[in-house]
C-alpha positions as CSV (number, residue, x, y, z in Angstrom):
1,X,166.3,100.3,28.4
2,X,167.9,102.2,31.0
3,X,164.9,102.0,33.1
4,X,165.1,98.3,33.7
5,X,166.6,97.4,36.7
6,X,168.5,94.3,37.4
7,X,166.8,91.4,39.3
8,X,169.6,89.8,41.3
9,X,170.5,90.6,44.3
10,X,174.7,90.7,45.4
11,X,175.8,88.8,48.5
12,X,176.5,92.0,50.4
13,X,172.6,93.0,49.8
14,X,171.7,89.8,51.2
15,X,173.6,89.6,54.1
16,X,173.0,93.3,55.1
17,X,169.3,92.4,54.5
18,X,169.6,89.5,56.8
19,X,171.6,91.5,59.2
20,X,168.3,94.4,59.2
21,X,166.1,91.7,59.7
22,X,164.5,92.4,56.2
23,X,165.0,88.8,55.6
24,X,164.5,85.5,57.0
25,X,166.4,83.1,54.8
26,X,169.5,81.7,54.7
27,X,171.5,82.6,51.6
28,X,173.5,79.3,52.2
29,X,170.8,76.5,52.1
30,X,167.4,79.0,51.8
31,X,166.6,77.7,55.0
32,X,165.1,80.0,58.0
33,X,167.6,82.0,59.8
34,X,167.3,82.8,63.4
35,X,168.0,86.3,65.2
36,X,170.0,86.1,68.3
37,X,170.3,89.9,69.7
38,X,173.1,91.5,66.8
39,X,173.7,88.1,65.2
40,X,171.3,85.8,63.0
41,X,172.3,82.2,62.8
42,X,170.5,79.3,60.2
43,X,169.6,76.2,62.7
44,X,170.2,73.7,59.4
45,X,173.6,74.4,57.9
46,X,175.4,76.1,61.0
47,X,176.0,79.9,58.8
48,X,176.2,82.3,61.4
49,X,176.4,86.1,60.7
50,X,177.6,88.6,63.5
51,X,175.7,91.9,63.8
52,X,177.8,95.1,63.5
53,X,179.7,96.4,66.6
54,X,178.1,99.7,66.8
55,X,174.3,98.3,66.2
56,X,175.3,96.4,69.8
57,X,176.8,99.5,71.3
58,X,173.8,101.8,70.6
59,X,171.8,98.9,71.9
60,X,174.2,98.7,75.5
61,X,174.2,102.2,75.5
62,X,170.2,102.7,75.7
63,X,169.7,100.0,78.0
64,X,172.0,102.1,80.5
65,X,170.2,105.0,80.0
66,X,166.9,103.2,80.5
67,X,167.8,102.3,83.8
């Protein structure tokens, strides 16, 4: 039986998931979430999840180089 893996996700998977854009739905109300740059937001219960500082700063940092 130690081949069977577990089924159920944890919170943190889901929200990193989110976060990656590997998912679209809300773990709040299962509703579809919307990405906004670093942070993905669900338009029907207000959950809001802020991306991590240093995906945003490798972002900044490219567009100055781009330039």
């Amino acid at each position: 039986m130690s081949g069977i893996a577990p089924i159920h996700r944890t919170l943190e998977h889901e929200l990193l998931a989110l976060l990656r854009g590997a998912s679209l739905e809300c773990p709040v109300c299962g509703e579809f979430v919307l990405h906004e740059g670093a942070a993905v937001r669900c338009p029907e219960c207000g959950m809001r999840l802020n991306g991590r500082l240093e995906a945003s700063r490798s972002d900044d940092s490219a567009g100055a180089h781009a330039g």
